[in-house]
C-alpha positions as CSV (number, residue, x, y, z in Angstrom):
1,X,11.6,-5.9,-19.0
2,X,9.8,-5.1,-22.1
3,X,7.3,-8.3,-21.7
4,X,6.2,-6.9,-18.4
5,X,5.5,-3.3,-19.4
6,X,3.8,-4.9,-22.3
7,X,1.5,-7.4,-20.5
8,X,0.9,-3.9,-17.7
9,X,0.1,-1.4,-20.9
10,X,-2.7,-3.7,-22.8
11,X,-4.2,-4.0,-19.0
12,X,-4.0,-0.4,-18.3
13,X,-5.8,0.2,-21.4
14,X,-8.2,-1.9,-20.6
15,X,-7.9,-4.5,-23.9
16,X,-9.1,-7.7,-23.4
17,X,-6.6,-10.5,-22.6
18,X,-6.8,-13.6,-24.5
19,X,-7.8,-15.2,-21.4
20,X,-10.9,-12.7,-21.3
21,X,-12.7,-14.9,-24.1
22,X,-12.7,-18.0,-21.7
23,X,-14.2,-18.6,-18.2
24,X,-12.8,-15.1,-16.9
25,X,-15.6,-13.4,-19.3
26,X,-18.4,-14.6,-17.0
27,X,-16.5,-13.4,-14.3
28,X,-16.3,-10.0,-15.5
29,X,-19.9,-10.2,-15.8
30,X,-20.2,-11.2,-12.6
31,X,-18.0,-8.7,-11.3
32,X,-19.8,-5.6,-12.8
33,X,-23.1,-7.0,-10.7
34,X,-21.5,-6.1,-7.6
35,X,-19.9,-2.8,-9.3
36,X,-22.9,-1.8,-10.7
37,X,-24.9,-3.0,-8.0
38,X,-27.2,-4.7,-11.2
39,X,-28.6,-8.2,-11.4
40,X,-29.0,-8.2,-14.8
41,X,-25.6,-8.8,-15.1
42,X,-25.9,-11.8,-12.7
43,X,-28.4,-13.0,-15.5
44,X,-26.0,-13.2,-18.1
45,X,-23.1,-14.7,-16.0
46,X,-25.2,-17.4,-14.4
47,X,-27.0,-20.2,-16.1
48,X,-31.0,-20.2,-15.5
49,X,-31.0,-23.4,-12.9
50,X,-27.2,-22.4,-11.7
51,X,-27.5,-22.5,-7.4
52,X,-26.0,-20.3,-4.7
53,X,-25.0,-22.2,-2.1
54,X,-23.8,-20.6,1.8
55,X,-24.2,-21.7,5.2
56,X,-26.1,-19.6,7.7
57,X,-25.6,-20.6,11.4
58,X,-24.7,-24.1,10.7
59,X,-27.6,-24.8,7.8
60,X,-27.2,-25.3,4.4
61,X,-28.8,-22.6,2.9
62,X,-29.3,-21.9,-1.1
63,X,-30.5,-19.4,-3.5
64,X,-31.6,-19.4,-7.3
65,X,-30.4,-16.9,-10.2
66,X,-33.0,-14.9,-10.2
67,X,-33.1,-14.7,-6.2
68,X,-29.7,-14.0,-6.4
69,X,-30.1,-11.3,-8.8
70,X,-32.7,-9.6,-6.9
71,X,-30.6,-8.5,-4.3
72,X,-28.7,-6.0,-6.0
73,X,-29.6,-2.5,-5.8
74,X,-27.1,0.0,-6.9
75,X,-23.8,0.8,-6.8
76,X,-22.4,0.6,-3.0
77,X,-21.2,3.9,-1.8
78,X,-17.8,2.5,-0.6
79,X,-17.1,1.4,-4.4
80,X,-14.2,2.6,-4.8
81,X,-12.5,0.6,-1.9
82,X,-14.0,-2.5,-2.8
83,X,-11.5,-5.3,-4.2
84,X,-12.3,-8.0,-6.1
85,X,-10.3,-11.0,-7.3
86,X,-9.7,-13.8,-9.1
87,X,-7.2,-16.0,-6.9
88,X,-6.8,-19.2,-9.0
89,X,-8.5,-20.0,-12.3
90,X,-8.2,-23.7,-13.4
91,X,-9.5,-24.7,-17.4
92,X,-9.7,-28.5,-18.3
93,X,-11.8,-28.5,-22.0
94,X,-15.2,-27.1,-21.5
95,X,-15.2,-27.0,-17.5
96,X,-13.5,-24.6,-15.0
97,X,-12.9,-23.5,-11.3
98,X,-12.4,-20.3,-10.0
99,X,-11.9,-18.9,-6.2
100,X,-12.9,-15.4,-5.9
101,X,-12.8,-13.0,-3.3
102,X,-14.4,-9.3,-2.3
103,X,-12.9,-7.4,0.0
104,X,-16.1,-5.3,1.2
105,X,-13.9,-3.8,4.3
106,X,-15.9,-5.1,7.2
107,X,-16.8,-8.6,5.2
108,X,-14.4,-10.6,3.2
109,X,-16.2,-13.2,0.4
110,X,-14.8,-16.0,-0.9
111,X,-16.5,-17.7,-3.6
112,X,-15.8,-20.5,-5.1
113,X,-17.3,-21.0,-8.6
114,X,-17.8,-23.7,-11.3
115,X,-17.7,-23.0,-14.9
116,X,-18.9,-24.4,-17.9
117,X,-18.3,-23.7,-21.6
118,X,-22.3,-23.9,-23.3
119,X,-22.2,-23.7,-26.9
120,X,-19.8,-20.7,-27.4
121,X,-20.2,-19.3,-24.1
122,X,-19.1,-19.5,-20.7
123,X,-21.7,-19.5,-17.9
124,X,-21.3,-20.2,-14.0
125,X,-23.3,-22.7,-13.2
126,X,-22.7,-23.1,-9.3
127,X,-21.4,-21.1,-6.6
128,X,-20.7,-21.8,-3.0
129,X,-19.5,-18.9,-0.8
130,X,-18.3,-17.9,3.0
131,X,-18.4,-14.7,4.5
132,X,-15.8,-13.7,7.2
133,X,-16.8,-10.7,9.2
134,X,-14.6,-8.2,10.2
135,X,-14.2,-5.8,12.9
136,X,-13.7,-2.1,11.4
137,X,-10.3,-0.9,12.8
138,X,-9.8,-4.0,14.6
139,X,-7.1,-5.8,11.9
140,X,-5.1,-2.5,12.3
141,X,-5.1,-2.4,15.6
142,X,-3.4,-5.4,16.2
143,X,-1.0,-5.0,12.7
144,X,-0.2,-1.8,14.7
145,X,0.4,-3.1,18.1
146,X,3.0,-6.3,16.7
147,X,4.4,-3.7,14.3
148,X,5.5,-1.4,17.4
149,X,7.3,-3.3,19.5
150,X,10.9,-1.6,20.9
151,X,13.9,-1.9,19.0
152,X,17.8,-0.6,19.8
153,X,18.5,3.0,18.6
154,X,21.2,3.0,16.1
155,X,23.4,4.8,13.5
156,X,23.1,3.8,10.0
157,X,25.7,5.1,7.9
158,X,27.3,8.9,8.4
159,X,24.7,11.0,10.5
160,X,21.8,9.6,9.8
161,X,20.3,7.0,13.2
162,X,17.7,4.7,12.7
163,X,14.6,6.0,15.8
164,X,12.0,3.4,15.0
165,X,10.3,0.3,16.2
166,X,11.0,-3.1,15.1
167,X,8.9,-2.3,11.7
168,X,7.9,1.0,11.6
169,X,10.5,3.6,10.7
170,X,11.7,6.3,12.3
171,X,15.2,8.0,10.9
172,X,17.0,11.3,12.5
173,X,19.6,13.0,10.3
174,X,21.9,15.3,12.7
175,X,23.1,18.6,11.8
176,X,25.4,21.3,13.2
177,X,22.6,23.7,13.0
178,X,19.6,21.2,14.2
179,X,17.9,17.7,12.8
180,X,15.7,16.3,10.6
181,X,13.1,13.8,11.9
182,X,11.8,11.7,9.0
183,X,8.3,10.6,10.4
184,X,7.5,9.7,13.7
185,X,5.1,7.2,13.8
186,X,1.5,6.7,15.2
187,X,0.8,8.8,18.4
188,X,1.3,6.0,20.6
189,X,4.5,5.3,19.2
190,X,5.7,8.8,19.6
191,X,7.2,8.6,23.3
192,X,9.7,5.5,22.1
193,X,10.8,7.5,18.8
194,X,11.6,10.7,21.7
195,X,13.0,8.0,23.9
196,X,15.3,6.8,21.4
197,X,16.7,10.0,20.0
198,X,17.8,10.8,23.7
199,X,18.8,7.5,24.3
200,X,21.5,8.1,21.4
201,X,22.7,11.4,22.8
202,X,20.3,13.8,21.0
203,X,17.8,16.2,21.8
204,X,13.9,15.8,20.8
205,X,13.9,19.7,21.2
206,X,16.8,20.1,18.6
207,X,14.6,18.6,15.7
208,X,14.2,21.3,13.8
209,X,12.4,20.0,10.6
210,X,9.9,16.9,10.4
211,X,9.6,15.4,6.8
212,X,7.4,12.5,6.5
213,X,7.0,10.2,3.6
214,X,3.1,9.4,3.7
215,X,0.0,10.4,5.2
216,X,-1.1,7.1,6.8
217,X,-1.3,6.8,10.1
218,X,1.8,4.7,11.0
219,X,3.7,7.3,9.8
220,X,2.4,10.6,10.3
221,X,-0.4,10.5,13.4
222,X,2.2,11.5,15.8
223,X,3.1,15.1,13.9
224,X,0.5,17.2,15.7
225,X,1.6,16.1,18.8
226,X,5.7,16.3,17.9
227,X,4.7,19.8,16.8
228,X,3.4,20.8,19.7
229,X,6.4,19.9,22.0
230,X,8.9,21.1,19.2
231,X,7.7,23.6,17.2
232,X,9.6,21.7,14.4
233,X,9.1,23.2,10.7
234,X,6.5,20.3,8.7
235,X,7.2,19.8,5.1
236,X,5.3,17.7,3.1
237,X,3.9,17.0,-0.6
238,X,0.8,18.7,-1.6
239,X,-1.7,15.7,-1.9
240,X,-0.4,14.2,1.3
241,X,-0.3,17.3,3.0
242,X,-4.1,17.6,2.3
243,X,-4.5,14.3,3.6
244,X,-3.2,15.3,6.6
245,X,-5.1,18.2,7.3
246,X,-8.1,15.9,7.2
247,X,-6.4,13.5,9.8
248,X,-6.5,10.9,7.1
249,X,-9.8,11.0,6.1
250,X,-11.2,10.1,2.6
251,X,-8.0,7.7,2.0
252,X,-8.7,6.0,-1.0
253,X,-6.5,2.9,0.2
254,X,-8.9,2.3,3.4
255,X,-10.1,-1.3,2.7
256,X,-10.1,-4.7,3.9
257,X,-6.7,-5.7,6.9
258,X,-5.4,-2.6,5.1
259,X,-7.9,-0.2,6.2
260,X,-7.0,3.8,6.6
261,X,-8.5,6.6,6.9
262,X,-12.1,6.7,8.2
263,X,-12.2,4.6,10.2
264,X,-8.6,4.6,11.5
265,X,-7.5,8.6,11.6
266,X,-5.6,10.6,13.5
267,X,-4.8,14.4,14.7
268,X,-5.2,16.5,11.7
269,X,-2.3,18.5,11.5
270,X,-1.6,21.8,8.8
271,X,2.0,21.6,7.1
272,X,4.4,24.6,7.3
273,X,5.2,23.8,3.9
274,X,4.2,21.8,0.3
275,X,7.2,20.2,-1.2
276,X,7.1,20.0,-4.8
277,X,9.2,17.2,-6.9
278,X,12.7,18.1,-7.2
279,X,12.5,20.5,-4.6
280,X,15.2,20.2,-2.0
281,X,15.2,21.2,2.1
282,X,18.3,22.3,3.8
283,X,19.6,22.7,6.9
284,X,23.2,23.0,8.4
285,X,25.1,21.4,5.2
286,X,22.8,18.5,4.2
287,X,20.4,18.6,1.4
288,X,17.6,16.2,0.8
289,X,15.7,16.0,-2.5
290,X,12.4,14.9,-2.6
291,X,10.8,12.6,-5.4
292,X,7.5,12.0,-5.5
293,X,6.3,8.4,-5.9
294,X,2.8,8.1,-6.3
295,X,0.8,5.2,-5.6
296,X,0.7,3.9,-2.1
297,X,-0.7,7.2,-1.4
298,X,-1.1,10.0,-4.3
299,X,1.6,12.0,-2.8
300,X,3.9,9.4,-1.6
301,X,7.5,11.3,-0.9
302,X,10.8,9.4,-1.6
303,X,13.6,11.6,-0.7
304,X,17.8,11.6,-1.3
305,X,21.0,12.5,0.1
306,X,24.3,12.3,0.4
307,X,26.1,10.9,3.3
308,X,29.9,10.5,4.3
309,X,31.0,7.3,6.1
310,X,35.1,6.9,6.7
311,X,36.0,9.6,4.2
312,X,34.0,8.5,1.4
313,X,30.1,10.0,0.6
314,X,27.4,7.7,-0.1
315,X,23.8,8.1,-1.8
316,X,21.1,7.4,0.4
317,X,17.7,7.1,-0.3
318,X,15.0,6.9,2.1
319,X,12.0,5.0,-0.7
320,X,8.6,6.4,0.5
321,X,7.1,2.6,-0.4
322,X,5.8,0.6,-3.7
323,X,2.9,-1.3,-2.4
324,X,-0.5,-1.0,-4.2
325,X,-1.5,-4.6,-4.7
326,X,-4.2,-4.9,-1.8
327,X,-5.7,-1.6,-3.0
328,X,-8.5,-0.9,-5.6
329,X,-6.3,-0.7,-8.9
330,X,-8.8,-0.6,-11.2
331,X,-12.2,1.3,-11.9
332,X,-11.0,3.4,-8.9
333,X,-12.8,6.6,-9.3
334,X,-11.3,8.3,-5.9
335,X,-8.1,7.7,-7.7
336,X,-8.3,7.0,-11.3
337,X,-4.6,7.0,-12.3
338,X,-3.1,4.6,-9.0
339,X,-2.4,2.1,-11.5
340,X,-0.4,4.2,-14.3
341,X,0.9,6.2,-11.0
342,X,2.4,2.9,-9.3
343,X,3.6,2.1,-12.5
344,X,5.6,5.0,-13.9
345,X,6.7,5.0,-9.8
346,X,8.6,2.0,-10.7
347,X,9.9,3.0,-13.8
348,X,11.6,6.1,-12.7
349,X,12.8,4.8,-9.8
350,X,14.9,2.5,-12.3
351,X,16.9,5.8,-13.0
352,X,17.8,5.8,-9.3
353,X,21.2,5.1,-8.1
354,X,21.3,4.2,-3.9
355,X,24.3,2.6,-2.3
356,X,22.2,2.7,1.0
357,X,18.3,1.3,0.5
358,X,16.3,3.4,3.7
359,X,12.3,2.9,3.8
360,X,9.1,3.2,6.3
361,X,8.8,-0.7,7.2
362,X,11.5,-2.8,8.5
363,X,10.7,-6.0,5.8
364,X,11.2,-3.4,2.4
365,X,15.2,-2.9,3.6
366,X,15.7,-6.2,5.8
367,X,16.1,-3.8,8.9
368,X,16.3,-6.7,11.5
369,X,18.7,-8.5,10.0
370,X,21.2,-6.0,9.0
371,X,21.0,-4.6,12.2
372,X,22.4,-8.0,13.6
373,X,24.9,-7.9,11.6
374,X,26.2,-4.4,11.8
375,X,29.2,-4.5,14.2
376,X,32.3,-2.5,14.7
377,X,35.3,-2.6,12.3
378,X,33.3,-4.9,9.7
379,X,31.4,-3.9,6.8
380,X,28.6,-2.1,6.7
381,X,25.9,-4.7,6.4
382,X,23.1,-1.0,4.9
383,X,25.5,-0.2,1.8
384,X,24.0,-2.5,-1.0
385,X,24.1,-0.8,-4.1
386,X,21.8,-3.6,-6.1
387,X,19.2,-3.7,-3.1
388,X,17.1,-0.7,-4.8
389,X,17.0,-2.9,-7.8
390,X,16.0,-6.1,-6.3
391,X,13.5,-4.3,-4.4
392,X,12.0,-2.5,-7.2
393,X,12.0,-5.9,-9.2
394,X,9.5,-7.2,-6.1
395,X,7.5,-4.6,-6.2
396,X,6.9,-4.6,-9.8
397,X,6.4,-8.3,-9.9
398,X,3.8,-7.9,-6.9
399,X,2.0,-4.8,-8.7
400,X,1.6,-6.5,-12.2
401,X,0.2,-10.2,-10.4
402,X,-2.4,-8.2,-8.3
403,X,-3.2,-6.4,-11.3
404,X,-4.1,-9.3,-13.4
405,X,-6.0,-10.6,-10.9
406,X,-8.5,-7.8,-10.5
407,X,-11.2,-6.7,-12.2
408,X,-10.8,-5.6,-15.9
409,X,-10.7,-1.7,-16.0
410,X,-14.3,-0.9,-17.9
């Protein structure tokens, strides 16, 4: 554990690895051209003769250094959702490979570079790159459409029912005195969520409060709507809540297949209330207690409880969600702290106990697959009591590769 932290710290801090002194140095460099939108830097990466080598509707095309450099022009204004990195370095002596990709939203590079080690110094000497274009919206749309499929209504442990597609979450915790509806999905996913709380006996119009655990789309952009037909009380975290008012707009995470926000919105809707961490909603005997978890979004919501199964309670905890690797996690200037945020996320989470793992995707708590198993009289396949620490174990191994692998923090 110690290693880990270590390793995350010096890059955090931005101290140069020992690797930083080989063939990733020039990269830097030529990282910072496309962040600073400056050739010069291109000039110092590249060797004088080194060639640029793309095809353009099936002919070999090729540019020079300084041709190369002349096409930079400032600092994009999408910066700070623009990914860059190193996939695969490979060293032998004094010559090296790289494969390199930018995630520019609506184009995705890949460059593959050769290295070599002149005198002191490591310079790229050739690069040959592909550009795939991308239809804004269009990777989310279809991520959407396979993600919200129908999938059997069901109880998970005590009174708390799983209302959610195949791989987007819905859950309903039932009351004496009315439910709680954590999220509800996009819009379009909205009649299947009502559908299924009926179909298990329940009323949409008994839903009394709506929590949510982030402001992305897939979670949230049916609220106006569930508002509208319920009148059910909204409480969310400050920062999300925001988020929300603005239907999702200005998203930091809105790049590349990942894309939010701008360019994938929805109804902006005004909370009835801002949940702080610790604080706690109740309503007819159960108590949830919300935790925020910042990095997926900056006011990403985890939130507890207790629930009784068979005469004995259980601690549930519905995990707002870890993932920050295909995001901008350094030089971010919409959101200068996601890295330390995602970090110390992880780390407190440590200090969680859970015997029943609940999140907003299907794949983060093996949904499908415990569902198959859950059957009557048998063992129930949700109560884990080490799956919050496998999980978290993932995540932190997925957080600290994709942060290696990105850009330097300047």
């Amino acid at each position: 554990m110690f290693l880990p932290i270590l390793t995350l710290a010096l890059l955090l801090q931005g101290e140069t690895a020992p690797a930083d002194s080989g063939p990733r140095a020039a990269i830097e460099l030529y990282f910072k051209a496309h962040a600073f939108g400056d050739g010069n830097y291109i000039r110092q990466a590249f060797t004088p003769d080194a060639k640029i080598s793309f095809i353009d509707h099936g002919e070999l095309k090729q540019w020079t250094r300084e041709e190369f450099a002349s096409r930079f022009h400032g600092p994009a204004a999408d910066e700070y959702r623009r990914v860059r990195r190193v996939e695969s370095l490979d060293m032998s002596g004094d010559a090296a490979s790289a494969l390199v990709t930018l995630d520019y939203g609506q184009v995705l590079l890949r460059d593959h570079l050769l290295l070599l080690k002149i005198g002191n110094e490591w310079k790229i000497v050739s690069k040959v790159f592909s550009a795939e274009h991308r239809e804004r919206g269009q990777a989310l749309h279809q991520t959407l459409k396979y993600w919200s499929q129908p999938f059997e209504p069901r109880r998970i442990i005590g009174n708390i029912y799983y209302v959610g597609s195949n791989m987007i979450s819905s859950f309903l915790i039932t009351t004496p005195a009315g439910h709680i509806l954590v999220d509800t999905g996009h819009v379009e996913m909205l009649p299947m969520v009502e559908a299924n709380i009926e179909k298990l006996g329940f009323r949409v119009k008994d839903v009394k409060i709506l929590l949510n655990s982030h402001a992305h789309v897939d979670h949230c952009g049916g609220f106006a709507e569930f508002k509208r037909q319920t009148g059910a009380t909204i409480i969310v975290s400050k920062p999300d809540g925001e988020m929300m008012m603005q239907g999702g707009k200005g998203d930091y995470a809105d790049n590349g297949v990942y894309e939010n926000g701008d360019n994938f919105d929805y109804e902006p809707i005004k909370p009835d209330r801002f949940i702080a961490d610790g604080e706690q909603v109740d309503l007819g005997g159960v108590t949830l207690t919300a935790h925020l978890t910042p990095g997926h979004t900056k006011g990403c919501t985890s939130w507890s409880m207790r629930a009784n199964e068979a005469g004995k309670d259980y601690d549930v905890f519905f995990l707002c969600g870890l993932t920050v690797s295909p995001y901008k996690l350094t030089n971010n200037d919409h959101y200068p702290n996601i890295a330390q945020d995602a970090q110390n996320s992880v780390m407190r989470l440590r200090n969680m106990h859970a015997d029943v793992l609940l999140a907003p995707h299907d794949f983060y708590f093996n949904l499908q697959s415990k569902a198959a198993r859950q059957k009557e009289s048998e063992p129930n396949p949700f109560i884990d009591p080490a799956e919050l620490g496998r999980h978290l174990t993932e995540m932190e191994n997925d957080f600290r590769q994709a942060l290696e692998a990105q850009e330097r923090q300047r």
